[in-house]
N, C-alpha and C positions, 0 to 999 in steps of 0.2 A: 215340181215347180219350186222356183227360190222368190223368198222376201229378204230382200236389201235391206238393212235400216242403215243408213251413212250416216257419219257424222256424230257419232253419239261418244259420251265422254268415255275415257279408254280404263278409267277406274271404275266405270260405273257398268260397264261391260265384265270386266274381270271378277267384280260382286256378281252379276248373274252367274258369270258360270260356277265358281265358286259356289254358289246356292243351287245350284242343279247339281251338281258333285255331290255335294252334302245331303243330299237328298234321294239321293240312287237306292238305296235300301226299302225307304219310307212307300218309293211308287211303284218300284217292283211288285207286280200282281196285282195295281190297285187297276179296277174298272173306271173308267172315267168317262164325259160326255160322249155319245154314241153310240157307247157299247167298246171304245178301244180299251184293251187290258193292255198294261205294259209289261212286255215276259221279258223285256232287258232292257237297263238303261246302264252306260259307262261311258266313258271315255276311250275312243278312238285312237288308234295308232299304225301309223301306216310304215310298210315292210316294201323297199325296194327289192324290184325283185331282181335286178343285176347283183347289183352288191352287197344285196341282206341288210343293209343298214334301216334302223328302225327312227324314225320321228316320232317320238312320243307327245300325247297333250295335242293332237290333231284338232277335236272337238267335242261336241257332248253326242250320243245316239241313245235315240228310245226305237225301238222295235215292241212293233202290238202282235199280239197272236195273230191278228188277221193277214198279216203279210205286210200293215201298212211299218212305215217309219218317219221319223224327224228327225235334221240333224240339225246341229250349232255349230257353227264356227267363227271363229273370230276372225279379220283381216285389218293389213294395215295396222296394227298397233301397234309399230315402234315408234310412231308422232305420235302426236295429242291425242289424234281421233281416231275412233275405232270402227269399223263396219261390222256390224253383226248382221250373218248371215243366213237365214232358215231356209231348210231344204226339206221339202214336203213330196212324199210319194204314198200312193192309195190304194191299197189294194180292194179292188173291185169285181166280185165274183157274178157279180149278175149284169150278165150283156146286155139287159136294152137299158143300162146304164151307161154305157162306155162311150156315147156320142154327147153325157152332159159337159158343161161349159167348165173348164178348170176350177173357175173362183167357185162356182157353185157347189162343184164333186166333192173341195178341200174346204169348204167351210167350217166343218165342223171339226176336221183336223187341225186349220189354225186355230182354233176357241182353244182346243188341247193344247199346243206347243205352247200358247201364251200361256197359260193356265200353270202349266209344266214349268216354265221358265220365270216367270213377272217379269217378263219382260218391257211392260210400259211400266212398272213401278219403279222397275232399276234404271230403265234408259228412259222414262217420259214422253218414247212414243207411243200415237196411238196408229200410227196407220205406217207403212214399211213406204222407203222412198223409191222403190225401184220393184216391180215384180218381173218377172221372167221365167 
């Protein structure tokens, strides 16, 4: 699942990620709401696979032992405004769970990501303007 936040100021995004970098050490291994343990958080970079060439600085990644993950990424930031992007996936081992309702399943996963990021403290939202 993604949460959109548009619109949000393009320095005040670059301070989140910026504070989740700085912070990859500190979460590494730490258990957090629900029981998600973070066994990696870094920075992303993506390798074409035609021609090898690498883009560095992709986004931010946490991976929980359970198989879940969150990503960050930023978009649009060569204007003003920036879109911060959260990408939420769940790892869910018990079947007569896999028929709950998205926002339901990832609740407790977004508590995490915001948690992870401050994200309404650095952008001021509280609610993401697009889900999908």
């Amino acid at each position: 699942m993604r949460y959109d936040y548009e619109g949000v100021d393009k320095s005040r995004a670059e301070a989140m990620v910026g504070h989740m970098t700085s912070s990859f050490a500190a979460v590494t291994g730490q258990c957090l709401a629900g029981g998600y343990t973070v066994a990696v958080a870094d920075e992303f970079q993506y390798v074409d696979p035609v021609d090898g060439s690498v883009s560095s600085h992709q986004g931010v990644r946490y991976l929980f032992t359970d198989g879940s993950r969150v990503i960050f990424r930023l978009s649009g930031t060569a204007g003003s405004g920036a879109t911060v992007r959260m990408y939420l996936e769940k790892y869910e081992a018990d079947r007569s769970k896999l028929g709950s309702h998205p926002l339901e399943a990832l609740g407790v996963l977004v508590q995490v990501a915001l948690e992870l990021s401050d994200l309404e403290k650095f952008t001021g939202r509280k609610e993401p303007t697009v889900i999908t």
